[in-house]
C-alpha positions as CSV (number, residue, x, y, z in Angstrom):
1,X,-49.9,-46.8,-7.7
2,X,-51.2,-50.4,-9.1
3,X,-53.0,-50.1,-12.9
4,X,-56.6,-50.8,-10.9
5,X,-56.5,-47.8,-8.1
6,X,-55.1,-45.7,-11.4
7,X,-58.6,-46.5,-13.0
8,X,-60.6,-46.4,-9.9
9,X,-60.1,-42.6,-8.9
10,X,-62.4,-41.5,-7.3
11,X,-64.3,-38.3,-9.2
12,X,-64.2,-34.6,-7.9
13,X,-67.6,-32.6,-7.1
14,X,-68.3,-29.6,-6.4
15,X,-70.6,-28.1,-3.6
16,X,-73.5,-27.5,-5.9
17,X,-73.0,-30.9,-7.7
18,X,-72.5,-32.6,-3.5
19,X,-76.2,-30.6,-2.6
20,X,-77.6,-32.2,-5.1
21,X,-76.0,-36.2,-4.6
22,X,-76.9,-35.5,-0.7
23,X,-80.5,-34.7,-1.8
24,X,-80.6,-37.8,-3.5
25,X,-79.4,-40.0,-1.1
26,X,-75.8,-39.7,-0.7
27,X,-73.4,-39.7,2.3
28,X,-71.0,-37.1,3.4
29,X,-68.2,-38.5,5.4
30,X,-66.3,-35.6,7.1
31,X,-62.7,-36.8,7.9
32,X,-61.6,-33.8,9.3
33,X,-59.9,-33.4,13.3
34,X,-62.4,-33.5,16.2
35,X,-61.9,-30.2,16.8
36,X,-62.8,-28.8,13.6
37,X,-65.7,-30.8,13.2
38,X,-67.0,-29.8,16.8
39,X,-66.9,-26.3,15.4
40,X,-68.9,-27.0,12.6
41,X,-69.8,-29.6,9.9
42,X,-72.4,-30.3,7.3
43,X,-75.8,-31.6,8.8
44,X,-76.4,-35.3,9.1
45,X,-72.5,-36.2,8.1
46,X,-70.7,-38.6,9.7
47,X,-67.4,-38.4,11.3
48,X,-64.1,-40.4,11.1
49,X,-60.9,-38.6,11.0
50,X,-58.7,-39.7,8.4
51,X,-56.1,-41.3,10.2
52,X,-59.0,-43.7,11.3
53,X,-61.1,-44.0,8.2
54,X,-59.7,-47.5,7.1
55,X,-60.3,-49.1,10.6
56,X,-63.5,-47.7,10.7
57,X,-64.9,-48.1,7.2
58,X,-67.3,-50.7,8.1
59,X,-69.2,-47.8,9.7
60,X,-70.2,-46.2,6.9
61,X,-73.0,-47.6,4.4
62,X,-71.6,-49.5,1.0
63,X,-75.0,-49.0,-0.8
64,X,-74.6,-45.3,-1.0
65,X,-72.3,-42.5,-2.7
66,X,-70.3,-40.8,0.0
67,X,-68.6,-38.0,-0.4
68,X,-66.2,-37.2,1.4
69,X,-65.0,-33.7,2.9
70,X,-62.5,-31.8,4.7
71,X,-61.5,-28.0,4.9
72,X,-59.9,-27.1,1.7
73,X,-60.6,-30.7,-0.5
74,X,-56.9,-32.2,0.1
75,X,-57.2,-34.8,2.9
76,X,-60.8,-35.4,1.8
77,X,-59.5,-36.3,-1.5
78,X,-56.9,-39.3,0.0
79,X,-60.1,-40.1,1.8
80,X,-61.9,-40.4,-0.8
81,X,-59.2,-42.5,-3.0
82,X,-59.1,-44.9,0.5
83,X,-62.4,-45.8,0.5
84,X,-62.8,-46.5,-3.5
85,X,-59.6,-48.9,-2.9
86,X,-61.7,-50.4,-0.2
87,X,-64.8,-50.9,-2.5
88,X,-67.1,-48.0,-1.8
89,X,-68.7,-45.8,-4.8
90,X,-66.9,-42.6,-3.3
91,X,-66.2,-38.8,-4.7
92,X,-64.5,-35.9,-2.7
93,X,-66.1,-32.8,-2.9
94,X,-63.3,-30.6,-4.3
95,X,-63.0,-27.3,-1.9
96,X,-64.4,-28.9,0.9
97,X,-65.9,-26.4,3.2
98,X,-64.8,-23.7,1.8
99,X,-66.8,-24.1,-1.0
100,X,-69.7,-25.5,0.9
101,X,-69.8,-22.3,2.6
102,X,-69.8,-20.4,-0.7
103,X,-72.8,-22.9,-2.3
104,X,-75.3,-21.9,0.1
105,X,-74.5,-25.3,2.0
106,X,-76.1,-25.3,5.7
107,X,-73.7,-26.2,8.6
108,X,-73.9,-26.9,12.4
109,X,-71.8,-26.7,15.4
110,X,-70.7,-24.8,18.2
């Protein structure tokens, strides 16, 4: 880990705290398998499974927090770390789903 990505971790929020950020404008970023997301995902969130999230980051708007999610919080929090390394004001929301679930949070899919 170089000295800048140790002082550029990305911060932790909870579903409450993401409800909130979302309301005012920020962007979820569910990276996350196609078949889980099919199933269900937060409401206007975009998509890009992790393993492509670097190759696809131009995708996704740099004037904006995102916050990014997964099931549990583990893979959304690499995801997360990626996309501050790559220059974007990012937080994962720590629990993911699971949490989102708990908060109230709406969610869509088949």
């Amino acid at each position: 880990m170089t000295m800048r990505s140790f002082f550029r971790r990305p911060r932790a929020v909870s579903a409450a705290e993401s409800i909130e950020l979302i309301a005012a404008g920020a962007v979820v970023v569910d990276v996350r398998r196609e078949q889980d997301w099919r199933r269900r995902h937060i409401p206007g969130s975009i998509h890009i499974p992790l393993a492509q999230l670097e190759e696809r980051a131009d995708e996704l708007p740099d004037d904006r927090l995102l916050i990014t999610i997964c099931t549990g919080g583990l893979l959304s929090s690499g995801a997360a770390s990626l996309l501050t390394e790559l220059g974007f004001d990012a937080a994962n929301m720590a629990r993911g789903l699971i949490d989102w679930r708990a908060a109230g949070g709406d969610l869509v899919g088949g």
